[in-house]
Phi, psi and omega in degrees: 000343194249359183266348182309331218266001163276331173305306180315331171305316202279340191276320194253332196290005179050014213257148187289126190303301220294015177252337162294151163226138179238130150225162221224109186302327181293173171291347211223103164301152167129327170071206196287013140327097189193150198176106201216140143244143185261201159297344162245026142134177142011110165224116171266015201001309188209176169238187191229100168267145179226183178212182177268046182205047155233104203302298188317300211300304186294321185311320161329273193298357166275325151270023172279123190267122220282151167264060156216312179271079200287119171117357190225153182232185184335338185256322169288295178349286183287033180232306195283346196283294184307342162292306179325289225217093149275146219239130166212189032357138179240009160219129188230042165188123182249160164223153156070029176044094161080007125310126180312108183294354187056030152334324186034036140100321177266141185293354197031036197269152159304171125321305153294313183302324191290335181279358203270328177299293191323318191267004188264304180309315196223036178278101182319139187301350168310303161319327188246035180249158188081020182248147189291152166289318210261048166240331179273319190230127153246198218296329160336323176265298206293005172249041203216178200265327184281295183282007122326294184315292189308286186313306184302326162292299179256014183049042176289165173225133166347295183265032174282208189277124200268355150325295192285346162323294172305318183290328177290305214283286193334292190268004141233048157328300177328349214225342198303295148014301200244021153309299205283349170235029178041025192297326189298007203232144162248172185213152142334149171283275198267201184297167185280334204296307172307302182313307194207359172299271187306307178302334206274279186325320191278326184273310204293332182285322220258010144238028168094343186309133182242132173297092205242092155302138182050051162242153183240151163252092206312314194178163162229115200274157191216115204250151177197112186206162164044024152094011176235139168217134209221127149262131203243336184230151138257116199243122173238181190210085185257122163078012182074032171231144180287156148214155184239139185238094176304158176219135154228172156016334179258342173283093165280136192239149160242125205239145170239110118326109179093181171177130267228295210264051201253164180079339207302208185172147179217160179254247199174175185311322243224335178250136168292142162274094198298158205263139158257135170222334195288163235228088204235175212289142168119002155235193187304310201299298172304336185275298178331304179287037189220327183265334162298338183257032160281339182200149171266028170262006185232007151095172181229126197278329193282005196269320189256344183252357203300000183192126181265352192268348177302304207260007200242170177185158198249152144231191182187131150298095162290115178232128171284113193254010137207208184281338218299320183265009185298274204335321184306284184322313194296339206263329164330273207295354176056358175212158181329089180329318194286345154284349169100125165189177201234137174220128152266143193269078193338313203235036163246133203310318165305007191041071161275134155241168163199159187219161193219070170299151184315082177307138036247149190278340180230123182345326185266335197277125169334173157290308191289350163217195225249133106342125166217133178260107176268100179252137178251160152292322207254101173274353201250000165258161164315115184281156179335289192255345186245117218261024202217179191278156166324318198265359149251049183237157179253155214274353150314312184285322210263354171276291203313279171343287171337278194302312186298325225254335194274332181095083187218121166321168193274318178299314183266055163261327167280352185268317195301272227274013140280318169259334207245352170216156157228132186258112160280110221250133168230119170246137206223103177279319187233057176267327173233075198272308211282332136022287212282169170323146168192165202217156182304108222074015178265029175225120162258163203299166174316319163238111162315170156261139180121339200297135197248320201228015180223166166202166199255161160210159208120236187244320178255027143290129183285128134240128182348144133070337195264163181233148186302179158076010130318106177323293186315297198280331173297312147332302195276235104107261200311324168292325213272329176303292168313311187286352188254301183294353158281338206073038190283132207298002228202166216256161112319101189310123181298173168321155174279144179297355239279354196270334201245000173242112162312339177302299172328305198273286184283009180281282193333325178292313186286304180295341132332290157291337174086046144121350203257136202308156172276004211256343173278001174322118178315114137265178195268204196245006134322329209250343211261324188306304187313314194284037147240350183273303206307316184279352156255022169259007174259320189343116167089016183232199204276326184297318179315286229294304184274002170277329168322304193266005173242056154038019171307301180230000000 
């Protein structure tokens, strides 16, 4: 979000780099962007699923210029890879260590779940607020191949927020199709830090923007008086030393609140990635509460960070140092491990999936061997083969897990994941923080009103209709920042419509159900009287032709 909302400065805000400043408390710009080796291999935190319609992301990346490709910039590279190379899975759920679960593609939902989805969809969002996804769906939906699918994609939990739930449904209607083989999803040629991190840092240096690593910033003092609200101090922590940055009015600040990945840890083959929850001064969660209890317009931060056992979940980097476990992936995935695909482990107590973007994931990994990116949900069970929870497994225990779910004899399982990978372990206490149950104003907006020179951006900025744990939503946050507060002539691209074309809305209806008409539903013989009088006052105009041609009737 800060690097996006400097870009905009210098591309539409005309403003002079050398007058931007970022500062950024890691050694690495990108926040949870992020793809590195470190000295104990590989490290991914997370991945970057997109789709073809986040519009903010693209109007960006096009004037990003590519380091690879000279004359082309960041969107052509990824336009032309997703054309090329479109991303599907042809198994996208195992059982029974390494078997095809046969999801085949289907949601498997009742009647009743479908109507429980139905009734989410189109409950105001006013209704919902401080409310559970299990306020909505019972074991019909959360027992069903469509929330295998959801949770494991977007890492929702039973009890998360069924606002954002809803809000999710809203904003990829377009996509219900292409859930169950991920057809619905685009990816980066490399990790996002490469991909798209770095060409960002590399445009912003190349006008001069300066760049300040490992300073935290403590607080931001705020005067709010009379219907104005100004930010006035920067309180920073460079080098274990305080400094203060007066603002007046003309000093635009931009704050990125909160944060997904603060706390992470990450261990080693050999090592746990330790559970952290305190909460300390110089990140986003302290800075956020320091600055909310200045206006009740800056949001309440404790609503999302208040219990880590709500928000946490592990992932690890796998890397295959030979071939001995390709073959294993290969006999899944049904193609060439080294093009990318994604599997969930149906009956494993972590909820494991794990993925395999279009190798090599980083510029440097050898050709010969494989990234394979792992997450579990559940960090606090006992594992299959391994008998203890994810979050006390090192990261060898957290392969060893993996290769028994994959179908690895049982004897050479402690040999693969000692010799043949080495797994790097990550634990993220607050990664769905952004998540919890939350009710209207505990996010604040992006420009408070009254705000004359600051804005908020990020993952825990309010902006209309768009959904968190996104690139497309942090993108948007900063532009949407820069454009208000320069007066910038020219729009922000809304959210995509696809919730406003009936075309959407009845493929989505039909796909759902797994191809099956809504008209086959059990009605009662009232319901059956009413649907046959409706159908026949359309009989013979465009509306028949078109529920004809999206299999409605």
């Amino acid at each position: 979000a800060a690097l996006t909302a400097a870009c905009y400065l210098v591309r539409d805000g005309q403003m002079k780099g050398e007058h931007v400043h970022v500062f950024e408390k890691d050694p690495i710009p990108g926040g949870a962007c992020d793809g590195y080796k470190y000295d104990i291999g590989y490290v991914m935190r997370g991945g970057r699923e997109m789709d073809n319609h986040f519009e903010v992301m693209w109007d960006l990346l096009h004037s990003i210029p590519s380091l690879e490709t000279e004359g082309a910039s960041v969107l052509d590279e990824y336009y032309w890879l997703n054309k090329e190379d479109p991303n599907y899975s042809l198994c996208r759920a195992t059982v029974n260590r390494g078997e095809d679960a046969h999801t085949d593609g289907k949601f498997g939902l009742s009647d009743k779940g479908a109507m429980e989805i139905m009734k989410l969809f189109f409950t105001p969002n006013e209704q919902l607020q401080d409310k559970k996804i299990t306020d909505f769906f019972d074991d019909e939906v959360l027992n069903s191949n469509f929330w295998l699918y959801w949770r494991t994609m977007f890492a929702f939990e039973n009890w998360h927020s069924a606002l954002e739930m809803k809000l999710y449904l809203k904003r990829y209607i377009h996509h219900i199709g292409g859930l169950p083989d991920f057809t619905a999803l685009r990816f980066t040629r490399y990790n996002q830090y490469e991909s798209m991190i770095l060409p960002m840092v590399k445009y912003l240096e190349s006008y001069g923007v300066q760049f300040h690593y490992g300073v935290k910033v403590t607080n931001v003092a705020f005067d709010c008086a009379n219907g104005k609200k100004q930010a006035t101090r920067i309180d920073t922590l460079r080098d274990g030393h305080e400094e203060c940055i007066d603002l007046t009015e003309n000093d635009l600040v931009f704050i990125t609140n909160g944060g997904c990945v603060e706390n992470s840890t990450i261990g080693s083959q050999t090592t746990v990635a330790p559970l952290k929850f305190d909460l300390k001064e110089g990140g986003g969660w302290d800075l956020w509460r320091k600055i909310a209890a200045q206006d009740p317009s800056f949001g309440h931060p404790d609503k999302f960070c208040y219990d880590p056992e709500l928000s946490n979940w592990m992932s690890a980097t796998i890397t295959t140092l030979d071939q001995r476990i390709v073959p294993y992936i290969k006999k899944i995935c049904k193609r060439d491990p080294f093009t990318g695909k994604v599997v969930s482990v149906k009956d494993s107590s972590w909820l494991l999936s794990w993925t395999l973007n279009r190798q090599q994931q980083f510029r440097d990994q050898p050709k010969n061997q494989l990234c394979v990116w792992v997450y579990g949900l559940f960090s606090d069970k006992p594992g299959d083969y391994v008998k203890k929870p994810m979050r006390e497994c090192t990261g060898e225990e957290i392969c060893q897990e993996w290769l028994y779910h994959i179908g690895v004899p049982v004897d050479q399982i402690e040999d693969l994941a000692a010799n043949s990978a080495n797994t790097v372990p990550c634990m993220m206490p607050y990664i769905d923080a952004f998540f919890m149950p939350r009710a209207a104003g505990d996010r604040p907006d992006v420009v408070p009103e009254g705000a004359v020179n600051f804005a908020f951006i990020g993952q825990f900025a309010e902006t209309k209709r768009d959904t968190i744990f996104t690139t497309e939503y942090s993108i948007r946050t900063g532009m949407e920042a820069v454009y208000t507060l320069l007066n910038v002539d020219r729009g922000v691209p809304e959210v995509w419509g696809s919730v406003y074309d009936v075309r959407d809305l009845l493929n989505a209806t039909v796909q759902l159900r797994d191809g099956k008409k809504p008209t086959d539903m059990k009605l009662s013989l009232v319901q059956k009287v009413a649907l046959e009088k409706a159908l026949s006052k359309i009989k013979g105009t465009d509306i028949e032709k078109l529920l004809k041609e999206y299999n409605i009737i």
